[in-house]
C-alpha positions, 0 to 999 in steps of 0.5 A: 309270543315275544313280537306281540307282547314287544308290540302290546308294550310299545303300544301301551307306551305310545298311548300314555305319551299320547295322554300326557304329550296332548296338549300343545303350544301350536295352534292351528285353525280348523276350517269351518266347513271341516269343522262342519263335517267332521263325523264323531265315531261312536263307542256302539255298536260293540260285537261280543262273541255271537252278541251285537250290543248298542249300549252298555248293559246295566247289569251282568251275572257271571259264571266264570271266575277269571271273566269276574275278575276282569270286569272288576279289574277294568273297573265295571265291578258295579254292573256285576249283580250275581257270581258263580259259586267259584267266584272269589276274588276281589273278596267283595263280589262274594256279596252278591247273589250266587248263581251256580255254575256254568255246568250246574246254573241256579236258572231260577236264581238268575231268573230272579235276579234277572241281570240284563246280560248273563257271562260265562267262559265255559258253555251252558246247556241249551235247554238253560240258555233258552230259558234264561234268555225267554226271562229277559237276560242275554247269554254271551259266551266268551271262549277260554283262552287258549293263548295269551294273545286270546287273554288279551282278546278277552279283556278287550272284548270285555272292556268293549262290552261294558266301556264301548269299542272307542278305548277296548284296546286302550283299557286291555293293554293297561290292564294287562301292561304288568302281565306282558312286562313279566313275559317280556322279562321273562323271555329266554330264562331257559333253554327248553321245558316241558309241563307235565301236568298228571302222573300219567305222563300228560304233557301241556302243548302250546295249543293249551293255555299253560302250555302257551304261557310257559313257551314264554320262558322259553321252548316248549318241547311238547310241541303245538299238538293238541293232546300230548300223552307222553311215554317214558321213552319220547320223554327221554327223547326230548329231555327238556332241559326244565320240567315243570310239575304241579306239587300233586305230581312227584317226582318219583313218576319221572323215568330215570336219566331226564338231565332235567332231574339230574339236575335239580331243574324242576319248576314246581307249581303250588295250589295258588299258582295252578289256580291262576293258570287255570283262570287266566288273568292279569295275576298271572304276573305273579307266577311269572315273578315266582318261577323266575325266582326258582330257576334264579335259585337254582343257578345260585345252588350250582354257583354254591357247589361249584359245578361250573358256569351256571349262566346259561341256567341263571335268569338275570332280572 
């Protein structure tokens, strides 16, 4: 996580020089016959998933908030025509025409508005796509990401779909830049944690989108399997130095003797935040920014009573 989100900033940095540092005094002549040969790359063809595409589709319905929100933010929020039910940001795309879901589509509401290309991060029953796809609209599904390294392939993807493939990479780094500056900030604020998301004791492992993202404050001791349902006892066992709960979870579920808890050094996430881990996208910064500010908070208590050095704890933006 840290090497590529190191590598997205430089390469944000070295682009914008690009940009700026362009012009130049030197002048050098190109000879004729290079001139003559030289073979202008095009932005298309673009794969997208299982979807080839040669030009920039006209219009797009989405089902999926986050992927919504993408489009909007890389500046194709023009092409966008219909929006899931759960589509609500920016506030303007809740003028245009609800399409449903993708487990629940308004098939005949898409049919009618009959977008050139129909969007979703979450799979559509076939029996739907075949008969959106016989009405004219091509369906491409965009894997949710797993990863923020994945969220940074779905901008791209994204940005190669509606901008071509020339600048894909480019638009995703700039779009994301705040997003990566964060992390980068962010790396080392605590030891270790571990995210659990219900009162059953269901830890987020780094093969999870939110398990991916918090290893980014430091290491995950839930580790990389896929599906982590933890007892009272292995919870002791690891007894992460941080532990991080949604605010439906209480503390109360939590066995007793976790340093975490003895210490106060509980990370909680409000509905707002949940929301934005749940859908991905550069707003994840926020939470970012949010969480550093609870672990600062909780170095500045144990500085306040006097329990000693807090440095390790204390996370110095």
């Amino acid at each position: 996580m840290y090497k590529f989100v190191k590598k997205i900033l430089l390469c944000t940095c070295l682009a914008s020089a690009v940009i700026m540092g362009g012009c130049s005094e030197v002048e050098e002549e190109i000879p004729e016959t290079a001139a003559e040969t030289t073979v202008t790359e095009r932005p298309y063809p673009v794969t997208a998933g299982s979807l080839i595409f040669n030009e920039q589709p006209d219009s797009v319905g989405s089902l999926s908030p986050a992927i919504t929100e993408i489009i909007c933010q890389l500046g194709f929020g023009d092409k966008i025509i219909g929006r899931s039910s759960y589509c609500d940001y920016p506030e303007d795309v809740e003028n245009k025409i609800s399409l449903g879901s993708a487990a629940n589509p308004d098939v005949e509401a898409i049919i009618a508005a009959n977008p050139q290309l129909l969007i979703s991060h979450s799979p559509i029953a076939k029996k739907d796509i075949t008969r959106i796809e016989n009405a004219g609209t091509r369906v491409l599904i965009i894997s949710a990401p797993n990863s923020v390294e994945e969220l940074y392939a779905c901008y791209r993807d994204i940005a190669g779909v509606f901008g071509g493939r020339l600048d894909s990479e480019e638009k995703a780094s700039e779009a994301l830049k705040p997003l990566f500056s964060a992390l980068f900030e962010a790396q080392g604020a605590v030891e270790s944690f571990v995210y659990i998301m219900s009162p059953d004791l269901a830890a987020a492992s780094n093969s999870t989108f939110a398990g991916s993202f918090f290893s980014s404050f430091g290491t995950n001791a839930a580790g990389d399997s896929e599906d982590i349902s933890l007892t009272e006892e292995e919870l002791l066992e690891l007894d992460p130095q941080w532990l991080i709960l949604p605010h439906s979870v209480s503390e109360e579920v939590l066995p007793s003797g976790l340093e975490a808890v003895e210490n106060g050094r509980i990370i909680t996430l409000d509905e707002e935040m949940l929301e934005r881990i749940e859908r991905p996208t550069s707003r994840l910064e926020k939470v970012v920014y949010d969480i550093l500010e609870q672990i600062k908070a909780d170095g500045a208590n144990e500085e306040d009573d006097g329990s000693g050095d807090s440095s390790e704890d204390t996370y110095e933006g």
